[in-house]
C-alpha positions in Angstrom: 101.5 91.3 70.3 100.6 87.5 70.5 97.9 86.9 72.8 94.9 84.6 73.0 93.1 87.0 75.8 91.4 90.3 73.6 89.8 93.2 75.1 86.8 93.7 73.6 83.8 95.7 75.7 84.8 99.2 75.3 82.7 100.6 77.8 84.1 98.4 80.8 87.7 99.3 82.5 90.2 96.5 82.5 93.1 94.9 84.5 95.8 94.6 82.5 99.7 93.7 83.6 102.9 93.9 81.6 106.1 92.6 82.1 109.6 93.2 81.5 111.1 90.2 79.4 112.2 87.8 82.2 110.8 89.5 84.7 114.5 92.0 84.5 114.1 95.4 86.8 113.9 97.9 84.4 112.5 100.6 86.3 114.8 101.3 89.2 115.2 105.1 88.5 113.2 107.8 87.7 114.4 108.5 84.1 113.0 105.0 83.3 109.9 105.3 85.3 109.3 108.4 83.6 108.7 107.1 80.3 105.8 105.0 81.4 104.1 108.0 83.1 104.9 110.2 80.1 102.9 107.6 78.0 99.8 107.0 80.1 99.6 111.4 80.2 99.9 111.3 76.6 97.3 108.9 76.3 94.8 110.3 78.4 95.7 113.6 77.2 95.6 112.8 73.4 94.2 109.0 73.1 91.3 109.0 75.4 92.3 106.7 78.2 90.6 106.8 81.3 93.2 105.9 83.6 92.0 104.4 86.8 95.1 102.7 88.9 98.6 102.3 88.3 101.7 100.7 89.8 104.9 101.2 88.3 107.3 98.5 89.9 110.9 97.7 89.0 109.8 94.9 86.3 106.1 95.1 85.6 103.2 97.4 85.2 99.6 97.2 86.7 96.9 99.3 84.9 93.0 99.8 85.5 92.2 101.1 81.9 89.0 102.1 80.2 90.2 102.6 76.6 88.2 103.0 73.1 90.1 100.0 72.0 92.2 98.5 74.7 94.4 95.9 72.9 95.2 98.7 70.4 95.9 101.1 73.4 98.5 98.5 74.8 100.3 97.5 71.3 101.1 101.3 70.9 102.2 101.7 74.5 103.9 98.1 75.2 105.3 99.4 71.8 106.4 103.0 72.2 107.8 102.6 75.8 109.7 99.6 74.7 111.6 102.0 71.9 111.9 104.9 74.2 113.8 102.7 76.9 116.3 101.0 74.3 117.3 104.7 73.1 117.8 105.5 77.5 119.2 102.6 77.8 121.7 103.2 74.8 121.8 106.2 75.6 123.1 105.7 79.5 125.7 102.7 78.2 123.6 99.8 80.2 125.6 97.3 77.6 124.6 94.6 80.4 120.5 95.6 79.7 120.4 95.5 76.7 122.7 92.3 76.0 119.6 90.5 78.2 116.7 92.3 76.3 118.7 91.3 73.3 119.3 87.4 74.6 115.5 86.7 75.2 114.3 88.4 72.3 111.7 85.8 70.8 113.4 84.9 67.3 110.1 85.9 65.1 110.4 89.3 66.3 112.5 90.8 63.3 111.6 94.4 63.6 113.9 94.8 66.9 117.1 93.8 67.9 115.6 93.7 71.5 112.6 92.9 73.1 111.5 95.0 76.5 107.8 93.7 77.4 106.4 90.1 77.7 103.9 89.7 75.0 100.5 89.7 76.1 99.2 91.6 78.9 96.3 89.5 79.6 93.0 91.6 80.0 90.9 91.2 82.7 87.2 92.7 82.4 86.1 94.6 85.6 82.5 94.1 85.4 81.2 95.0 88.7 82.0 97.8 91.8 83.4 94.9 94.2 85.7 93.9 91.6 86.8 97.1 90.2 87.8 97.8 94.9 89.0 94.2 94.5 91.7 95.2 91.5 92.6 98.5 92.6 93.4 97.5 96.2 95.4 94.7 94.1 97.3 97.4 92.8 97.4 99.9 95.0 99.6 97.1 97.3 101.5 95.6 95.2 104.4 97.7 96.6 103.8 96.5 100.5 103.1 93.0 99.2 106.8 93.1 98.3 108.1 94.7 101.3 109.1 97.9 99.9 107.1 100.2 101.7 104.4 99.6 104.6 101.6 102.3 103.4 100.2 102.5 99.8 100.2 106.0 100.0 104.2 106.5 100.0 105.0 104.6 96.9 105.7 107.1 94.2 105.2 105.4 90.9 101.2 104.4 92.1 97.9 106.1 91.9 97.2 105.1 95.4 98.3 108.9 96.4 95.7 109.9 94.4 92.7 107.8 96.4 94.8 109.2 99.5 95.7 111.9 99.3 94.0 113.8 96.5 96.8 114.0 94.0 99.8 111.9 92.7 102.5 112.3 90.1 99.8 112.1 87.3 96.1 112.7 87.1 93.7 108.8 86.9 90.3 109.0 86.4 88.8 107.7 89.8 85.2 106.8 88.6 84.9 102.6 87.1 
């Protein structure tokens, strides 16, 4: 993963975003969303992620993350989603998907016929209370900022049900 932007302070959650290669809607169904949850369970189950907010919307990711090595957390997830959507995709026949994933494939990128995420993810240190409210409102609206729903609350694929109303699809850790 090319980036010039490194996550380095370990103690301190971060804002991070990823992106689907040209900004394509990827996750429009559950099976796809899925993966992505999976993941983050995995990695706070196994990996020790704190997990503070999430948004899961049909081309990009937002994360609060407290991680013991950030950038490494989100080359191994960037990198083990990407993998497990190809073989769905594949898997489901979406010849159309994966001829775009293919098309915009940076050309140095030999290891893959396709290429899912952006590179990058651009992390963005949370270093005080205001801006950790600041980033998770940010995220927790994303999903009314677009016009999808009016409350934070209803979107499925967000940790704002967890803020609200004491549990969501997956466990976050609500303390910065």
């Amino acid at each position: 993963m090319r980036s010039r932007y490194k996550a380095s302070d370990v103690s301190c959650p971060y804002f991070v975003t990823s992106t689907i290669v040209e900004w394509i809607p990827l996750f429009t169904s559950t099976r796809y969303c899925s993966i992505v949850t999976d993941s983050l369970c995995f990695c706070r189950e196994r990996k020790g992620l704190q997990l503070h907010a999430y948004v899961i919307m049909d081309n990009h990711v937002h994360l609060i993350v407290t991680a013991p090595n950030a950038t490494v957390f989100m080359r191994d997830f960037k990198s083990f989603t990407g993998k497990k959507i190809i073989e769905f995709l594949e898997a489901d026949k979406k010849n159309w998907l994966l001829g775009r994933l293919e098309f915009f494939k940076k050309e140095y990128k030999t290891e893959s016929q396709h290429q899912v995420w952006q590179e990058g993810f651009h992390p963005q240190v949370i270093f005080s209370e205001e801006m950790y409210r600041q980033k998770l409102d940010y995220v927790h609206s994303n999903p009314v900022r677009r016009g999808i729903i009016s409350s934070p609350e209803h979107w499925v694929y967000s940790s704002a049900s967890n803020y609200f109303q004491g549990a969501g699809i997956i466990d976050v850790d609500q303390s910065s």
